[in-house]
N, C-alpha and C positions, 0 to 999 in steps of 0.2 A: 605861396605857402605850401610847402612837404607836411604831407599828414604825421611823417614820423619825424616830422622835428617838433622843438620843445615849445617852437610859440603858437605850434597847430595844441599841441596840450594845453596851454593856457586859452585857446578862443576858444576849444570845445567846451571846458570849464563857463567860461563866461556864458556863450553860444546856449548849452540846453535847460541851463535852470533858468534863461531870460524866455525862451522859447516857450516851455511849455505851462508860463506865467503867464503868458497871453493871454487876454479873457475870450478870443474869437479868431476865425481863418484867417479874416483880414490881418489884425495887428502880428498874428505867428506871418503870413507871408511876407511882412512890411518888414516886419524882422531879418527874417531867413536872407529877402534878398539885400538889403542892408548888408547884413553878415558877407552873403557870398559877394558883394563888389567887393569887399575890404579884404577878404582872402583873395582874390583876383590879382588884386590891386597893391596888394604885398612884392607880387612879383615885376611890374612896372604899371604904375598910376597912369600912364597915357595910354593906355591901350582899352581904358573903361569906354573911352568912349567911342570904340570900335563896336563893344558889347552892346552898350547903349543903341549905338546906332542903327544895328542888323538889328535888337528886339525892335525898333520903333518902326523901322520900312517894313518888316516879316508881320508884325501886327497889322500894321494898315492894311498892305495887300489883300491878305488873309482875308478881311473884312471885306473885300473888295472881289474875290477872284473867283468863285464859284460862276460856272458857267460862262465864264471869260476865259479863252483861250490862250488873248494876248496878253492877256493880264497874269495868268500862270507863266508865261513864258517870258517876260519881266522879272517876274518874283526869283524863275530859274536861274538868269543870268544875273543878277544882282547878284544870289549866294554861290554861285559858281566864281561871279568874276570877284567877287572878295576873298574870295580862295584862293582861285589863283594869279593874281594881283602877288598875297604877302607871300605864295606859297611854289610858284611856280615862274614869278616875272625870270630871277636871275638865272634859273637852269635854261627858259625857252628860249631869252637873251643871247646867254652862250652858245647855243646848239644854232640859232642864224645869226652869230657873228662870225660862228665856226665854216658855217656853208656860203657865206658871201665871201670871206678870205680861200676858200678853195675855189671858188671862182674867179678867183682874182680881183676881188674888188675889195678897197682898204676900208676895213670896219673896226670899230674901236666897241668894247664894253660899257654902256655909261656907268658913271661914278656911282650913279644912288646905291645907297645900302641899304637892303628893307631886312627890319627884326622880324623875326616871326613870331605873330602873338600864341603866344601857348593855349592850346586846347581850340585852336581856329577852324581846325575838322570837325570836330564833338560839336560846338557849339552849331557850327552851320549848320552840320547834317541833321541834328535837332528841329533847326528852325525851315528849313527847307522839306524834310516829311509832314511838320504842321501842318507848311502851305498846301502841299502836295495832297493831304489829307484831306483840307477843309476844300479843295476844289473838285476833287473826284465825288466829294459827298458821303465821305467815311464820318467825320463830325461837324459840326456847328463851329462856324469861328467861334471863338473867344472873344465874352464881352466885356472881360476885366482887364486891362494893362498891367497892372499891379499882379494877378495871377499869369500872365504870357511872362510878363518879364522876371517872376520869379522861378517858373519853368526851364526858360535860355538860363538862366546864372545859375538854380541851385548848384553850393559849393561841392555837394560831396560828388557829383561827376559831371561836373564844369570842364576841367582840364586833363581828362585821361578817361570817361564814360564811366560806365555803360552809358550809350549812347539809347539815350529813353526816349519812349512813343511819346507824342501828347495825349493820345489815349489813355495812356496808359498812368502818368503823372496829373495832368489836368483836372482829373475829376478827384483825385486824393485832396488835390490842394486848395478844393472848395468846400472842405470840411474842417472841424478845429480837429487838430490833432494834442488826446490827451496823454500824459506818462502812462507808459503799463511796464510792468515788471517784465513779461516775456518777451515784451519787443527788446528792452534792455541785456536782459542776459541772451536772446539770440543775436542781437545787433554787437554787443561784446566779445561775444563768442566768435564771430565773424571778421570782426575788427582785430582780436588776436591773430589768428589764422592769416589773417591777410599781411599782420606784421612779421610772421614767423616767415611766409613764401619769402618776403623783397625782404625783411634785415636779415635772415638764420640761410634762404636757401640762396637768391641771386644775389646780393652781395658779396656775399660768401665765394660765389662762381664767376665774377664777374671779372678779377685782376686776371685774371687765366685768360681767358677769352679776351680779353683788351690785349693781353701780350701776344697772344699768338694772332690776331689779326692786325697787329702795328706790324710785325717782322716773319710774316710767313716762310720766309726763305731760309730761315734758321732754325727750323723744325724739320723731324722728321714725321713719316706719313702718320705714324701712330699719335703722338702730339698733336700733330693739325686736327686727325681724326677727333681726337679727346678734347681738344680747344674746342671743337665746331659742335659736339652734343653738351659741353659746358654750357655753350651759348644757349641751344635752346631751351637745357631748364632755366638759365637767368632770364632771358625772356615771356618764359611759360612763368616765373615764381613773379617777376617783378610784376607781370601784368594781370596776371590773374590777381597774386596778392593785391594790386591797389582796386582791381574791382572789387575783391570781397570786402575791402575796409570801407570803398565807396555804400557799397550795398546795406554793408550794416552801419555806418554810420546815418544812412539812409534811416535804416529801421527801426534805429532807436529814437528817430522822430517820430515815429509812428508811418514811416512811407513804407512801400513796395516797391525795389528796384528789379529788373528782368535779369534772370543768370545771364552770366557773361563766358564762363568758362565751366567743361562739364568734363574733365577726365580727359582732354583731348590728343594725351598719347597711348591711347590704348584704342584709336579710333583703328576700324578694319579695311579702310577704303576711303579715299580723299573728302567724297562725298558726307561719310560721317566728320571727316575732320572736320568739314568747318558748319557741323550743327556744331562742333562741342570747340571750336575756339572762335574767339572774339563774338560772339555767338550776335549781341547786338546789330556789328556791324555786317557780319555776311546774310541774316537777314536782313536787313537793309538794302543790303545790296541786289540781292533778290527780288523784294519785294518792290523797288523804286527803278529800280534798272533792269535785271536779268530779265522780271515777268512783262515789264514793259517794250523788250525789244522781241518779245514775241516768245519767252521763254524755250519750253521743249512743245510747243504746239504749232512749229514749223519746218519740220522734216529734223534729220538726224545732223545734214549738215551746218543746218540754219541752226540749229540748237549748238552745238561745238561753239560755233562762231560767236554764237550769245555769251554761253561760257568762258570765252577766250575774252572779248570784248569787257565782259564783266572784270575778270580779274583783272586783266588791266589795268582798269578805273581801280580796282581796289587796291593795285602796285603804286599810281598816283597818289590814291588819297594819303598813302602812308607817307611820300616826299617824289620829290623833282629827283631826278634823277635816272638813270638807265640800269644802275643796279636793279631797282625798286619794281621797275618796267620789266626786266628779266625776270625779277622773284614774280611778280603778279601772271607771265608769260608762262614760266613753268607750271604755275598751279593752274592755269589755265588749259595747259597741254594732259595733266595729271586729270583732270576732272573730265576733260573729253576723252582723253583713253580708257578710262575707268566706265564712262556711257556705252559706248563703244564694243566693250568687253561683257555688255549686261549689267544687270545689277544682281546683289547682294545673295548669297545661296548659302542655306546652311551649311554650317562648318566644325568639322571636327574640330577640340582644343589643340591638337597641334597643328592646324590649318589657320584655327585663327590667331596665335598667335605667330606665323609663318607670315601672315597679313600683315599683323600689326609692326611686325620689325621690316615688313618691305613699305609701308607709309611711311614708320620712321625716319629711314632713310632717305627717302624722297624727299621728306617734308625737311630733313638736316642739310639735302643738297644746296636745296632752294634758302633756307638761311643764312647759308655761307653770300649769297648778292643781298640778302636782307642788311647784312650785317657789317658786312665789308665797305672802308668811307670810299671807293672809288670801283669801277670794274677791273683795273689790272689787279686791284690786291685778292679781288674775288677769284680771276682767274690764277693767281700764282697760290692761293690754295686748294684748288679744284686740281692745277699740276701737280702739285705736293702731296696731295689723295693719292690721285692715281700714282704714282711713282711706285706708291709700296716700296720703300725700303727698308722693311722689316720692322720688330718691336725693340724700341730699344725705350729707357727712361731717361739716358742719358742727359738728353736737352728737354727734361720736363723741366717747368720751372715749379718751387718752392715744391717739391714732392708732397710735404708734411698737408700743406691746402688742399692739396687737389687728392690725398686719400681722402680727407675727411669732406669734400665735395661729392667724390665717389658715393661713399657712404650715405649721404643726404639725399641723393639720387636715386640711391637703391632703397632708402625706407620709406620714401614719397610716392615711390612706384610700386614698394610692397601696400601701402596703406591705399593707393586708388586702385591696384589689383584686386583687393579684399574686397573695399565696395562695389564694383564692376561684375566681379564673376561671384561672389560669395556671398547669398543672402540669407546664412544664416550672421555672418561677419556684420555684413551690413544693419541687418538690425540689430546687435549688439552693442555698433557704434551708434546706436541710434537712443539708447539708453542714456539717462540722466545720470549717474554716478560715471559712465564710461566717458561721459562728454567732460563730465567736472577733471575727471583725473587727466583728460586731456589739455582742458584750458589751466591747469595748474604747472603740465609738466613743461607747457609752453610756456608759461610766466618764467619757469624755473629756466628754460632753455635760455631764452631770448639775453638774459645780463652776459652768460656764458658762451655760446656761439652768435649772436648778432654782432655785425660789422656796422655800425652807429655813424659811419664818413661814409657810406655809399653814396651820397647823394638825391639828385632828382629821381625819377622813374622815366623808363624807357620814355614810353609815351607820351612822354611831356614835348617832343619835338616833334611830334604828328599833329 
């Protein structure tokens, strides 16, 4: 189930006025998770019981793993190898089918086709920080099943995140939660916003970017160039947009979800990039992985290598694959050069934004293997950059799209410049009548610039 499609409108309808009729935590979470199988499950019914089955082994463990070494290290491979099982069998497959046929020995692919269940990262990485959690001694297992399993499923970031603590969720959902008006209109307000980024900005930018990454060869540098910053705001709108809908969808239950996304092209230094994108998951990744391999408290080279080692896993976690492995490689390379180089120093405004268009850039390179379905198509437009063969429009495609893409670009950018550097701007926006005339002009936007066939959201295939 797509939040912006029309039969997610009709469960949220049925969904809050059943919700917050409940008379107690119990019957609202008995509900919720109710609710969120059957969203799940919209999208194929057999994979419940995949869901089903990691909550019920993550629960027991959990209950079991505190001061158990081997017992954590059970729990780790269970959510690892159910990951990479649906998530990585056919790429590892290939890659030694690939190196026994160059040694001569005849190897064949087997047949099996495995689907990938949707939001199979989210949900694991969920239930694996739990485990992680309740054995270092950060919380108390969970004594409810009914509350654990409504934690792994809730619907609004099941299949795309934020990817939430159990600290963080757990203790909300041991409370009744009542209607309040300000949760409603900030969780609405939220829920717009987040439709205006995925239907008004990346959909919007998204046919551009799908052309020029089917047929690279047919472009020239400047097109590729504009294909390839297309892509990152369709990636920055659709993903950010579905955390905010998640969040306030969230809110309007009365929960607290963690920012997901904070402005994150206007970051000065890789290191800020990723507080302010995916924000969820690079703390994650930090706190579960990087601190645990001994973080930056083992010399400058042992630190690189943690860094390197991390994004890796974090090129994996996104898909199988060698694009994936290079994008994760470069930010990896970016973050140790950037340690390397010091940290952060005041900076005159044209210094820092001198920063922020050389991150951009970086971060636009490393998109191009994010984005691209194989490595040669990555590299024939990495060729096609560099070529530089001047600006031409000629081979843009649908000109008319791609000004008014332009345009979307430039008022997204003027409107998070405002909040970022401008605080008299920012609290302005921060006013009630500013906020109203904004959720109206985006009501008035969305029938007239929204693209309504876009589709899933990026991250539905992570």
């Amino acid at each position: 189930m797509i939040f912006t499609s029309d039969v997610f409108v009709l469960f949220a309808f049925v969904f809050y006025p059943l919700y917050f009729a409940m008379p107690g935590a119990r019957s609202q979470n008995a509900l919720a998770l109710g609710a969120s199988y059957v969203f799940y499950g919209w999208w194929d019914a057999r994979f419940l019981a995949l869901i089903l089955g990691s909550t019920l082994v993550n629960f027991a463990l959990a209950r079991r793993v505190r001061g158990k070494r081997a017992l954590l290290l059970v729990a780790v491979a269970f959510n690892l190898g159910l990951l990479g099982f649906f998530k990585y069998f056919g790429f590892f497959t290939d890659q030694m089918v690939a190196l026994m046929q160059a040694l001569g020995v005849s190897a064949h692919r087997p047949s099996l086709t495995i689907i990938l269940p949707v939001g199979i990262s989210f949900f694991t990485f969920q239930a694996l920080s739990y485990v992680i959690d309740v054995a270092r001694g950060r919380m108390a297992p969970e004594p409810s099943l009914l509350r654990f399993a409504t934690y792994i499923a809730l619907f609004p970031q099941l299949v795309a995140g934020p990817i939430v603590r159990a600290g963080q969720l757990l203790p909300q959902l041991r409370q009744r939660q009542r209607f309040r008006w300000p949760n409603f209109w900030i969780g609405a307000e939220q829920v717009l916003m987040g439709a205006a980024l995925k239907l008004i900005l990346a959909d919007r930018l998204a046919p551009m970017a799908d052309r020029i990454f089917e047929q690279p060869a047919l472009f020239d540098s400047f097109t590729l160039g504009l294909g390839v910053v297309f892509f990152a705001f369709q990636i920055y709108g659709d993903f950010a947009g579905y955390s905010l809908m998640a969040i306030g969808l969230a809110r309007i239950m009365g929960l607290r979800f963690p920012l997901n996304f904070r402005r994150p092209y206007l970051a000065t230094g890789f290191s800020a990039f990723w507080r302010r994108w995916h924000i969820s998951l690079s703390s994650w990744l930090r706190d579960y992985l990087y601190i645990a391999l001994g973080g930056n408290r083992v010399g400058p080279w042992r630190t690189r290598l943690n860094l390197m080692a991390t994004m890796l896993l974090g090129g994996l976690w996104h898909g199988a694959g060698w694009p994936f492995l290079i994008w994760g490689a470069m930010h990896g390379s970016y973050l140790g050069l950037a340690r390397a180089m010091g940290g952060p120093r005041r900076q005159h405004p044209l210094m820092r934004w001198g920063a922020r268009a050389g991150v951009f850039c970086g971060v636009c390179l490393a998109w191009i293997f994010f984005r691209a379905p194989d490595l040669d198509t990555a590299l024939a437009v990495v060729k096609g950059l560099v070529r530089l063969d001047g600006v031409s429009l000629a081979a843009l495609p649908n000109k008319p799209q791609a000004a008014i893409g332009g345009v979307l670009i430039a008022v997204l950018m003027l409107a998070e410049t405002l909040r970022e550097d401008c605080a008299p701007a920012r609290r302005a926006l921060a006013l009630r009548p500013v906020r109203l005339g904004r959720a109206l002009l985006l009501i008035g936007a969305l029938p007239v610039l929204g693209q309504f066939q876009g589709g899933a959201f990026v991250y539905f295939q992570f």
